[in-house]
C-alpha positions in Angstrom: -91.7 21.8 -76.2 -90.6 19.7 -79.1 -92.7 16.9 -80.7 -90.1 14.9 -80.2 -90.3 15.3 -76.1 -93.0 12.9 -74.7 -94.9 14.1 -72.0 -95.4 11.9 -68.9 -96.0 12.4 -65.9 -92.9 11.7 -64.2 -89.8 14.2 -64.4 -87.4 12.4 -66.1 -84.2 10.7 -64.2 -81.1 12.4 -64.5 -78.2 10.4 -63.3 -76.3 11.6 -60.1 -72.9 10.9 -59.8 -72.0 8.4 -56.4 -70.4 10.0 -53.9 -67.6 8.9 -52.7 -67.3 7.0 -49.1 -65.6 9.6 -46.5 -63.1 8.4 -44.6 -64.5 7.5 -40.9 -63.1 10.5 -38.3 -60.0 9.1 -36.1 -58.6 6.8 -38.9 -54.8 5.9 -38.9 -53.7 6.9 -42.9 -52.4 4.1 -44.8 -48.8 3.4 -44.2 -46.5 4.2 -46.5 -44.8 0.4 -48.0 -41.8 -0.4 -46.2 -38.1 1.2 -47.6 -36.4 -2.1 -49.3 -34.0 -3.1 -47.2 -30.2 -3.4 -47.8 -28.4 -6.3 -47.8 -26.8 -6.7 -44.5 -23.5 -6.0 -43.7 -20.6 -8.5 -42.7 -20.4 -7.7 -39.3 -16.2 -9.2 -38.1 -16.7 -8.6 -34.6 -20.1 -10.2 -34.3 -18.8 -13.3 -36.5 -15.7 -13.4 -33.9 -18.4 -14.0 -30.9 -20.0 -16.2 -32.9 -16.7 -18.7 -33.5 -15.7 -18.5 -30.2 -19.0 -19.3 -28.9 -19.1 -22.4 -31.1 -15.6 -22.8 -29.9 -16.9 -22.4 -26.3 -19.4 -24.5 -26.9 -17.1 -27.2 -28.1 -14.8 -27.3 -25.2 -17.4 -27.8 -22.5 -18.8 -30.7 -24.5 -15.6 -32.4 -24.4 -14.9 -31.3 -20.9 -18.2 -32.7 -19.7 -17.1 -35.8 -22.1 -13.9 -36.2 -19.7 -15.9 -35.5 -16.9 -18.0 -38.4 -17.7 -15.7 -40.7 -18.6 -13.7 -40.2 -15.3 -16.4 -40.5 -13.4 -17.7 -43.9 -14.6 -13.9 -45.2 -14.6 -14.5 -44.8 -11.1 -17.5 -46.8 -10.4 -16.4 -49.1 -12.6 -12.9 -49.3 -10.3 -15.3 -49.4 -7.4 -17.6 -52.2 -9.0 -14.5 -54.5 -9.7 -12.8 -53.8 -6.0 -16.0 -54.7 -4.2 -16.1 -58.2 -6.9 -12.4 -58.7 -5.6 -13.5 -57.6 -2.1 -15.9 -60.5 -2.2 -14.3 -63.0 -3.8 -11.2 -62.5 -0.9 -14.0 -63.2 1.4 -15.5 -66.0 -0.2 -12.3 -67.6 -0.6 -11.5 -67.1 2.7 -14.6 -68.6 3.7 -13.7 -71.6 2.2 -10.6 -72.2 3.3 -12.0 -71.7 7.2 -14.8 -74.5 6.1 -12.7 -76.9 4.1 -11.4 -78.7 7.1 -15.2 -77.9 9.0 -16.7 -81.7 9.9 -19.5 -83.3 7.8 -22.4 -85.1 9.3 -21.5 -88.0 6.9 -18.3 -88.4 8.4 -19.5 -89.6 11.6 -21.5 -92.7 13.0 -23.6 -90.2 15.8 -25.1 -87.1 16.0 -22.9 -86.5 19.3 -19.9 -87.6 17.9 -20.3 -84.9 14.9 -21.3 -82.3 17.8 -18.1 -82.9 19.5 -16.1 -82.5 16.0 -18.2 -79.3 14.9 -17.5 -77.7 18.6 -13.9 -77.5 18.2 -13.6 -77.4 15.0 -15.1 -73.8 15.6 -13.3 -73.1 18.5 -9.7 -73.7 16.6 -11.2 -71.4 14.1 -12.0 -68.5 16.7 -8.9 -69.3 18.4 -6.6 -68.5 15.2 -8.6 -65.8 13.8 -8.3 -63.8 17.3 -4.6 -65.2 17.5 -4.2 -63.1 13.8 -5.6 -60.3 14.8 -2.7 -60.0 18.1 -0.1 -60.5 15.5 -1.3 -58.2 13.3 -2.0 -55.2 16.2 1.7 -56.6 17.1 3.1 -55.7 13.4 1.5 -52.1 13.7 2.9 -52.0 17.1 6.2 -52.7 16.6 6.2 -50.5 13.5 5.1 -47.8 15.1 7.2 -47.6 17.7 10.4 -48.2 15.7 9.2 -44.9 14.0 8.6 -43.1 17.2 12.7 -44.0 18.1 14.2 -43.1 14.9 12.3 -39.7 15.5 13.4 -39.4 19.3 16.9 -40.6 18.0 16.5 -37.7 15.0 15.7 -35.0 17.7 18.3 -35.6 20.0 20.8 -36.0 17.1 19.9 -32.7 16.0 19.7 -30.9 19.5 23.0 -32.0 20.6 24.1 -30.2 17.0 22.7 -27.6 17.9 23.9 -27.3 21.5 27.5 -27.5 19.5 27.0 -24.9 17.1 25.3 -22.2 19.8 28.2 -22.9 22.4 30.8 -22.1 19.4 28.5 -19.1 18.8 28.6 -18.1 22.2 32.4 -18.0 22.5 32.6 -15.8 18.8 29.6 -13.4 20.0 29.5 -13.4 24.1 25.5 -13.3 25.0 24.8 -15.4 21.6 22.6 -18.0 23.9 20.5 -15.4 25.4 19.9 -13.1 22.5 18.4 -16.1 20.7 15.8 -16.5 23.4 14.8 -12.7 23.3 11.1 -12.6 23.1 11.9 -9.8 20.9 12.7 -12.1 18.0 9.7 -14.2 16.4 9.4 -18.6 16.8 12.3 -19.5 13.8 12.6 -23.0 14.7 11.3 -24.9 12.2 10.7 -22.3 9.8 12.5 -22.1 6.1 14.6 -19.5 7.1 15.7 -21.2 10.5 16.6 -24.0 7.8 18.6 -21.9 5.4 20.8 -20.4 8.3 21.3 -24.6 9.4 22.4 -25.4 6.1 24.9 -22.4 6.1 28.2 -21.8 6.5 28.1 -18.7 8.2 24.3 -19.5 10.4 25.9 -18.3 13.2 26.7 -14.5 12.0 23.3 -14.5 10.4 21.5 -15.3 13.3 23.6 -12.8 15.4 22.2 -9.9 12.9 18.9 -10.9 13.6 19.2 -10.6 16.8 20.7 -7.2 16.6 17.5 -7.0 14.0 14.3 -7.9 15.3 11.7 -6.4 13.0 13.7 -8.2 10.0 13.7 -11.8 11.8 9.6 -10.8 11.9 9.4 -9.4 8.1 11.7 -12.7 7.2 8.8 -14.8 8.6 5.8 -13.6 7.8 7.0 -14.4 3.7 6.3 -17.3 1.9 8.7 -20.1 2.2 10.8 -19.5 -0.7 11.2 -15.5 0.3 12.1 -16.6 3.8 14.9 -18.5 2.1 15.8 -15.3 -0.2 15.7 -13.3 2.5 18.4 -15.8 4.5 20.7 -16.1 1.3 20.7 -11.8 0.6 22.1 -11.3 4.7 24.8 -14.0 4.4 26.0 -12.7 0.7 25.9 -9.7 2.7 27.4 -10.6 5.6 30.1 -12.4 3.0 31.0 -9.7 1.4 31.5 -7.0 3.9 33.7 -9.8 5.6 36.0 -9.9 2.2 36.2 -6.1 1.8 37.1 -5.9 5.4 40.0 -8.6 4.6 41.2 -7.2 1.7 45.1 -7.0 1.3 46.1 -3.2 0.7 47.7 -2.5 -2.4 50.9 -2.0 -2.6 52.8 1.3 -1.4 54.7 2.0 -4.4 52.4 2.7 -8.0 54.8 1.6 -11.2 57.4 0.4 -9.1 59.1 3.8 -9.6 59.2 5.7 -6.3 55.6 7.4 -7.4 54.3 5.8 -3.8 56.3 8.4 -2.2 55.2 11.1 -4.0 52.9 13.9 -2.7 49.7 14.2 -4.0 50.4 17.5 -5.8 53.4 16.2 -7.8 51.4 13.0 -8.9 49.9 12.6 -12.3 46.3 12.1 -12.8 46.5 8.4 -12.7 49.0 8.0 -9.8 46.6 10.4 -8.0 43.6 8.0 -8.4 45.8 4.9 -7.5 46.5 6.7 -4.1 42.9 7.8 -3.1 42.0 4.2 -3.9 44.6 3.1 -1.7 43.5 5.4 1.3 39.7 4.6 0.8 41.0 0.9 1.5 43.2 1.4 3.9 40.0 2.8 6.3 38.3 0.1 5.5 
């Protein structure tokens, strides 16, 4: 041992080193900092939804606004007919009380007693005697409308008579086909008015009785296609009736003898004019 060392007796310190902390068992390791973001992305269809909810948004506002408003113009047309309500009554009142006795105007109790008794009694009298000529009014009315309506209905069934006698003598067993229970209820129906209003109601009416499911298709359509229906079978009716009628052409094609040619010594257009003439002719 050196001089220098100096004995004691304690070993000397030497420094350890300090150990590191272990991580406790079951620990999560430290999460990794979060990837920087990127800057969002504009997005049309989400900004779309976005206006047209704002746009939404906007139009119930103003429709509750409307909504609103309507609602109080009401009360406020109720408020001011009950004020003229009352004040019709009030006004009334006073007329039936300007004429009523006063106490002041008489000398005795009796005598205003007297006054005040038939005073009231008038008053009774001509408010029941209104009422009679008022339930009179409605009367009357009402029975001036119940004439012009009987006067309406017989007017229209004595037409009608007319027109189904005419029919009868233009298709014999017209008057019973139309009561067929075959055929559906047409009177008062749309179509029953479009074949009225025609000129030809008759010959429609006589198809549908030849044509039973169509009268039933024809009503079970709306008004307007029971009309369209009507109109189609008397343009049709119409124009079988004018192709039926239809004048033959003449027998001669040129005005050169051609007519009396036979068909193997006719040209190509002389041949078509006399097909055309034999298709009309079996018409």
């Amino acid at each position: 041992m050196s001089d220098e060392q100096v004995v004691t007796g304690e070993a000397p310190i030497a420094a350890t080193p300090t150990p590191t902390e272990p991580a406790p068992t079951g620990a999560e390791p430290a999460a990794a900092p979060p990837p920087a973001e990127s800057p969002p992305k504009d997005d049309p269809a989400a900004e779309t939804k976005k206006a047209l909810r704002g746009v939404q948004k906007r139009i119930d506002e103003l429709t509750r606004a409307r909504y609103d408003a309507e609602e109080r113009g009401k009360q406020e047309a109720e408020h001011w007919r009950q004020q003229a309500l009352a004040a019709a009554q009030q006004l009334e009142a006073l007329k039936r009380n300007s004429n009523a006795p006063r106490l002041d105007q008489f000398q005795t109790l009796e005598e205003f007693t007297t006054a005040a008794a038939r005073h009231e009694s008038e008053r009774l009298i001509e408010a029941r005697l209104q009422q009679e000529r008022q339930a009179f009014a409605q009367y009357n009315t009402e029975q001036q409308r119940v004439a012009q309506e009987q006067a309406g209905r017989a007017q229209f069934m004595a037409e009608l008579n007319r027109r189904v006698e005419a029919a009868e003598k233009k298709f014999p067993g017209f008057s019973e086909a139309i009561q067929s229970p075959e055929l559906p209820g047409l009177m008062g129906t749309p179509a029953f008015g479009a074949m009225w209003e025609s000129e030809i109601g008759d010959e429609v009416m006589h198809y549908l009785t030849k044509n039973p499911a169509k009268a039933h298709q024809i009503v079970s359509l709306s008004p307007i296609g029971q009309v369209r229906e009507i109109a189609r079978i008397e343009a049709s009716i119409q124009a079988g009736r004018t192709t039926s009628a239809a004048p033959a052409p003449p027998a001669q094609v040129g005005g050169s003898g051609a007519g009396h040619k036979k068909p193997e010594d006719m040209s190509l257009d002389e041949f078509f004019a006399f097909r055309r003439r034999q298709i009309a002719q079996r018409r």
